[in-house]
N, CA, C and O of each residue as an XYZ file, in Angstrom:
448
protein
N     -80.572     87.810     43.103
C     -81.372     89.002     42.875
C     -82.084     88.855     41.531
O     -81.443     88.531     40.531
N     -83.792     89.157     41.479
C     -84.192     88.861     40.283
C     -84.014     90.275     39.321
O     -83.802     91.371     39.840
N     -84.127     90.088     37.933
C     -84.441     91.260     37.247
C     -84.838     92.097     37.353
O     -85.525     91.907     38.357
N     -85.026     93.295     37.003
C     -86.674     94.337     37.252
C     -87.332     94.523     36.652
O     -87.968     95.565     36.494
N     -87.391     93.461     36.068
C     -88.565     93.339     35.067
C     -88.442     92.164     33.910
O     -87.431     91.530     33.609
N     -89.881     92.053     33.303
C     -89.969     90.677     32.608
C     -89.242     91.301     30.936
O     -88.576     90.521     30.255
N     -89.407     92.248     30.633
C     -88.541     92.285     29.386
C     -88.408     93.752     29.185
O     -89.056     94.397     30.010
N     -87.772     94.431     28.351
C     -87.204     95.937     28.015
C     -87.832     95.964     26.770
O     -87.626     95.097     25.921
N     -88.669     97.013     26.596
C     -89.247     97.337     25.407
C     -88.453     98.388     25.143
O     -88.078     99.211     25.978
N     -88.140     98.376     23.784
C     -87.115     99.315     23.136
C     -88.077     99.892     21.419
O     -88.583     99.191     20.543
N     -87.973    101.575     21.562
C     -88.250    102.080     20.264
C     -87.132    102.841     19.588
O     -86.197    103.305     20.240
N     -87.247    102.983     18.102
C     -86.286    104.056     18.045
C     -87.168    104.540     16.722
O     -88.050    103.921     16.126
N     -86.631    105.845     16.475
C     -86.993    106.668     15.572
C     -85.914    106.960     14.843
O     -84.910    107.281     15.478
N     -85.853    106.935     13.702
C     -85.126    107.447     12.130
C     -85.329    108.873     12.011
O     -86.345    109.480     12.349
N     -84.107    109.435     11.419
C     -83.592    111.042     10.984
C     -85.501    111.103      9.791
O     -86.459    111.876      9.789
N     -85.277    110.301      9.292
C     -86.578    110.024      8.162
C     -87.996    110.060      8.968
O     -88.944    110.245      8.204
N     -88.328    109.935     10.249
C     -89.939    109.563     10.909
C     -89.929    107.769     10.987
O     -90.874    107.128     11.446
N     -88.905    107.267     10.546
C     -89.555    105.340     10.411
C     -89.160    105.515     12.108
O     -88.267    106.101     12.721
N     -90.662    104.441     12.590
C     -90.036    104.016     14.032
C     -90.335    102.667     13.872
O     -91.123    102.138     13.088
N     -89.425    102.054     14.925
C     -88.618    100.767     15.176
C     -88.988    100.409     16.535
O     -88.852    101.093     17.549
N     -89.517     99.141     16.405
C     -89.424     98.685     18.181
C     -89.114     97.292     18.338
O     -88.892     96.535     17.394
N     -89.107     97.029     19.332
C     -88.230     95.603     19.870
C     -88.010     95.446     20.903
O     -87.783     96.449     21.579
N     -87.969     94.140     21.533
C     -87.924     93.455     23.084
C     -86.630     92.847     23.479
O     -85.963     92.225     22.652
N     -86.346     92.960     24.388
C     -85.082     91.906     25.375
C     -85.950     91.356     26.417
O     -87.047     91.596     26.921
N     -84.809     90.355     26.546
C     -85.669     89.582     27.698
C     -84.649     88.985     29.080
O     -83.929     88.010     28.864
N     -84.650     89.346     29.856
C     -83.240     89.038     31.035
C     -82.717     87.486     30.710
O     -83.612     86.809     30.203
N     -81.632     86.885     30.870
C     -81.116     85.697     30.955
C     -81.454     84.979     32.552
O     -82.258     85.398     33.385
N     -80.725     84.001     32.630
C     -80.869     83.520     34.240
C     -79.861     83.867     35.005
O     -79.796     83.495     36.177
N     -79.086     84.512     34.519
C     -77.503     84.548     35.273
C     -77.768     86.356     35.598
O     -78.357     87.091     34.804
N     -77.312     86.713     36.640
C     -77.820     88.360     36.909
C     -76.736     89.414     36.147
O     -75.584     89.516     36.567
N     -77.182     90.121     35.083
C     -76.697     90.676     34.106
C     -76.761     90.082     32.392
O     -76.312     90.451     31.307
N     -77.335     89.313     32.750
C     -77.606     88.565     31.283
C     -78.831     88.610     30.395
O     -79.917     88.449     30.953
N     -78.808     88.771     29.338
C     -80.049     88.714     28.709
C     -79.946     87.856     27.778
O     -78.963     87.607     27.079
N     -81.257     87.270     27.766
C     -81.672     85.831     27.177
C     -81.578     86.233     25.461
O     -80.633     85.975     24.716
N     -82.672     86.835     25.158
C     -82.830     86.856     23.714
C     -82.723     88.951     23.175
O     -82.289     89.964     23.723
N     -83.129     88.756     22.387
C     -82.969     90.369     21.168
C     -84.169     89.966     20.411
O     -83.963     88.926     19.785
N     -85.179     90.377     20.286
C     -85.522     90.474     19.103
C     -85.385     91.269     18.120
O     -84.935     92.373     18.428
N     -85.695     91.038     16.666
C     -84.853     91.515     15.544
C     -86.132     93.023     15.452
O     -87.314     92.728     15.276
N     -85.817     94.219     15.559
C     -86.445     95.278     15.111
C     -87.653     95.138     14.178
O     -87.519     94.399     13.203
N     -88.734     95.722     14.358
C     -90.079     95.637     13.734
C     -90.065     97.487     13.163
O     -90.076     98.444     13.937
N     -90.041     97.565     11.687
C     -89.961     99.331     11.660
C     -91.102     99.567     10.929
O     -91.007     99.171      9.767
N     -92.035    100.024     11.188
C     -93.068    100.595      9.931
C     -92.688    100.863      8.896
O     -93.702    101.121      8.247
N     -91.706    100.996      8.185
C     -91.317    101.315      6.875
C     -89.744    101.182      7.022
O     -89.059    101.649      7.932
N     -89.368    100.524      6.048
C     -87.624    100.626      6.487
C     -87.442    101.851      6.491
O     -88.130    102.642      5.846
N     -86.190    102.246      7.450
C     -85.216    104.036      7.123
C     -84.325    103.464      6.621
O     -83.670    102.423      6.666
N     -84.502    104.927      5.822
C     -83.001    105.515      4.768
C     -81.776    106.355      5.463
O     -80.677    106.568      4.950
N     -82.234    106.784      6.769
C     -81.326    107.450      7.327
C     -81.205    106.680      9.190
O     -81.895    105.881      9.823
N     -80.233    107.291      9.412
C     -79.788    106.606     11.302
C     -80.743    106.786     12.274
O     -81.562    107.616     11.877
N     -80.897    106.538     12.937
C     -81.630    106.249     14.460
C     -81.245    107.680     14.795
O     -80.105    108.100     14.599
N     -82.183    108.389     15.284
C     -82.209    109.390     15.598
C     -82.873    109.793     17.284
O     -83.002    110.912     17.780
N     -83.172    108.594     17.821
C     -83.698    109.047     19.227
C     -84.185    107.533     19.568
O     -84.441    106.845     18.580
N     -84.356    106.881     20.951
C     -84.438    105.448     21.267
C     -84.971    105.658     22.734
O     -84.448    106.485     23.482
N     -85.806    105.041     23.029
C     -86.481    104.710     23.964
C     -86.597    103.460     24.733
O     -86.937    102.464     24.094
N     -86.356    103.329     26.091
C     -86.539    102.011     26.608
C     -86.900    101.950     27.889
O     -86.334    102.726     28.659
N     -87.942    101.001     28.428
C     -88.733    101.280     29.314
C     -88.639     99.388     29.755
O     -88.354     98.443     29.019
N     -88.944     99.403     30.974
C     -88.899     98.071     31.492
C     -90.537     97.664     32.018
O     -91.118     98.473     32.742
N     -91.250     96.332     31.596
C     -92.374     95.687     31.609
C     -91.909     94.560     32.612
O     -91.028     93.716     32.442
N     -92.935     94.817     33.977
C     -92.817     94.073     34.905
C     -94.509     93.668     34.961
O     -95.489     94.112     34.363
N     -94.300     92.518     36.069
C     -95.471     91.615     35.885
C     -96.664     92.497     36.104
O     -97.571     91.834     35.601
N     -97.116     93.450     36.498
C     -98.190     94.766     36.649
C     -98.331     95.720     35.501
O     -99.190     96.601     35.513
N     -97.380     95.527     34.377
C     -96.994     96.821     33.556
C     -95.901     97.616     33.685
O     -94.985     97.257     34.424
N     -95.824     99.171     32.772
C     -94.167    100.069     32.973
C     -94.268    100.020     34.818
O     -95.084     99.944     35.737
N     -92.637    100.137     34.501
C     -92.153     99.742     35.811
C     -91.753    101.638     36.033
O     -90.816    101.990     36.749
N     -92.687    102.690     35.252
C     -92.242    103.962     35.586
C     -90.980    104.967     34.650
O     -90.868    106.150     34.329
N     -90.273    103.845     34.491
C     -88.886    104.782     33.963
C     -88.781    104.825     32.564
O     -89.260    103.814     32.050
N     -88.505    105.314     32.085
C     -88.140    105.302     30.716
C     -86.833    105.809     30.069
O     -86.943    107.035     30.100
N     -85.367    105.415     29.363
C     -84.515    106.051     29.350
C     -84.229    106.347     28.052
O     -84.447    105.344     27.372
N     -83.811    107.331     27.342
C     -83.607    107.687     26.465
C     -82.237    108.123     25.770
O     -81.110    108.517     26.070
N     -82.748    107.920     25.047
C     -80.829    108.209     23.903
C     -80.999    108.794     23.173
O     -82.098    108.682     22.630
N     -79.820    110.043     22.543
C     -79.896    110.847     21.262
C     -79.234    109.777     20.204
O     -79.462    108.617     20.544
N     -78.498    109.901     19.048
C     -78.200    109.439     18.137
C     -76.626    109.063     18.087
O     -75.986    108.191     17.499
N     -76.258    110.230     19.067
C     -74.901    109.611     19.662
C     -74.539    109.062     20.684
O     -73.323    108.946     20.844
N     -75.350    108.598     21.601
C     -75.013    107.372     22.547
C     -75.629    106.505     21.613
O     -74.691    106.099     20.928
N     -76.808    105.927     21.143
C     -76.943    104.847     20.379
C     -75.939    104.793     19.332
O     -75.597    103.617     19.203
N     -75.287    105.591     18.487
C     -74.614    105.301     17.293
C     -73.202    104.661     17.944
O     -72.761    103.627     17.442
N     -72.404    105.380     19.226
C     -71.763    104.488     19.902
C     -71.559    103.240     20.596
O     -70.681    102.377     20.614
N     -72.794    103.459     21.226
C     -73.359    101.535     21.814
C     -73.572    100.678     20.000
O     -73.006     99.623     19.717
N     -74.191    101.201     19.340
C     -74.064    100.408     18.323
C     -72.483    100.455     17.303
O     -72.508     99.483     16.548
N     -71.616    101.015     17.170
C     -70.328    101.262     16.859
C     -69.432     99.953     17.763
O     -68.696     99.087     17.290
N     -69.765    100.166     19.013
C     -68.751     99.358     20.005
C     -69.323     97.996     19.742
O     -68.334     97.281     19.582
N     -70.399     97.267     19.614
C     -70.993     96.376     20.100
C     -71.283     96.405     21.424
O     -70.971     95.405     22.071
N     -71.706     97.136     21.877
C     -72.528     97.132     23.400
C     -73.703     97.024     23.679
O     -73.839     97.237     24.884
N     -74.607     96.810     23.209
C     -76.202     96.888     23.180
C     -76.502     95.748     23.819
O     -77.656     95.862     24.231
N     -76.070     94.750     24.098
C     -76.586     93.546     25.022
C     -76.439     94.042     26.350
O     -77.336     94.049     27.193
N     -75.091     94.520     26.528
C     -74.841     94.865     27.853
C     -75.604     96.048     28.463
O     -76.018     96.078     29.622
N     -75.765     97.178     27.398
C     -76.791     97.727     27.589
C     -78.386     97.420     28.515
O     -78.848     97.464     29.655
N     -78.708     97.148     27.321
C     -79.934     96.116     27.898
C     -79.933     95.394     29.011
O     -80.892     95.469     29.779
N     -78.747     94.496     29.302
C     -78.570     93.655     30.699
C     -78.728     94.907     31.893
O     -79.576     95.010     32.779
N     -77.790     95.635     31.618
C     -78.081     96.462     32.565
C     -79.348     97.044     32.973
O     -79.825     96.842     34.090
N     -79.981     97.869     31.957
C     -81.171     98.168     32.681
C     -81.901     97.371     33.263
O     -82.365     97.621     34.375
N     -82.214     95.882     32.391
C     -83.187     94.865     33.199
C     -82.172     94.223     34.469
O     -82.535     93.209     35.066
N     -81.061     94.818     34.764
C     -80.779     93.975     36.124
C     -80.312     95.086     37.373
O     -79.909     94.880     38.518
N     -80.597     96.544     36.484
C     -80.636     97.688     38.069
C     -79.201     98.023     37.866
O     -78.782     98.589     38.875
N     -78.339     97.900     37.004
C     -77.172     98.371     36.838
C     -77.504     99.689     36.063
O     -78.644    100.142     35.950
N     -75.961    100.450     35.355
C     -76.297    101.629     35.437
C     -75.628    101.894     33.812
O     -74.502    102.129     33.374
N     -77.002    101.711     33.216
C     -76.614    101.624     31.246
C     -76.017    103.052     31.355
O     -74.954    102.860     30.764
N     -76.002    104.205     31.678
C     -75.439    105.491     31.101
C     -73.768    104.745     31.416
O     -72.872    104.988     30.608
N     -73.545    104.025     32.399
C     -72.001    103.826     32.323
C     -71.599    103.005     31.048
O     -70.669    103.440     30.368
N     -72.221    101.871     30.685
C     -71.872    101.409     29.476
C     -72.112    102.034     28.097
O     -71.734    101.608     27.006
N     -72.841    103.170     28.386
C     -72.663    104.293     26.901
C     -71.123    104.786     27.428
O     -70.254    104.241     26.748
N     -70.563    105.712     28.506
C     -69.787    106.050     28.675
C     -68.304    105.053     28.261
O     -67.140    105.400     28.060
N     -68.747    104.156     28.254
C     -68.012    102.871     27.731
C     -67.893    102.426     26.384
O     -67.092    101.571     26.009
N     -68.188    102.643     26.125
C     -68.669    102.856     24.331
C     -67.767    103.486     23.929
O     -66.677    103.099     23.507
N     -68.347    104.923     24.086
C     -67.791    106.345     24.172
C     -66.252    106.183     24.552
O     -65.389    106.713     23.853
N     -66.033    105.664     25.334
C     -63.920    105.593     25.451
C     -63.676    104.863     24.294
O     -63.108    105.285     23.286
N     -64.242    103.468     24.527
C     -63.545    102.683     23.442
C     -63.812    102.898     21.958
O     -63.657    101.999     21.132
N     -64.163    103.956     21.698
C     -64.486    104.396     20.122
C     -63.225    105.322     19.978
O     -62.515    105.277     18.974
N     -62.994    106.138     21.003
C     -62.213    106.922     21.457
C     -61.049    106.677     21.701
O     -60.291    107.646     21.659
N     -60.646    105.760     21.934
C     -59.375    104.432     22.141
C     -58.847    104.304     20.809
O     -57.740    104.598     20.357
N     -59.822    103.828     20.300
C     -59.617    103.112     18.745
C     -59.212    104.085     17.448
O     -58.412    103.788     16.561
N     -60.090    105.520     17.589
C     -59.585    105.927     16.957
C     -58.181    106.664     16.817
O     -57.518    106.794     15.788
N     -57.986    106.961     17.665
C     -56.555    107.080     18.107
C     -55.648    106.384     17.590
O     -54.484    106.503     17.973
């Protein structure tokens, strides 16, 4: 099964106004992603990610969807280390709100 798309464009916005964007790109193996690129921000922020955007680019253009995050599913996917899997998921039709929910336990696990 191929990807759904040729790469995941990702933005995010700072508590401050700085926005941030950046690409993934699927791997060959189904659920995998090849590369990350390193965040591009108009101005560094002084404060957290405050809202994130990600939309999938297929060979025609947006593939329609766009999914979004407040500051606490990203601050968790970024807390856990999950953001690859993240990403894999959307570009391979899996279902990223479960790997926030995944996050979300194991932060929850831990602090305990």
């Amino acid at each position: 099964m191929p990807p759904r798309g040729n790469r995941l464009v990702c933005s995010l916005r700072s508590q401050d106004g700085c926005i941030g964007s950046f690409d993934a790109t699927p791997g060959e193996q189904p659920g995998s992603v090849a590369s990350v690129n390193p965040v591009n921000w108009d101005k560094p922020p002084q404060k957290p990610v405050l809202e994130c955007h990600f939309t999938l680019i297929g060979d025609l253009g947006m593939t329609g969807q766009i999914i979004m995050l407040n500051q606490y599913q990203w601050k968790a996917l970024s807390d856990a280390k999950l953001e690859k899997f993240f990403y894999g998921a959307i570009l391979w039709g899996k279902s990223p709100f479960k790997v926030i929910e995944d996050a979300q336990m194991m932060l929850k696990r831990d602090a305990k």
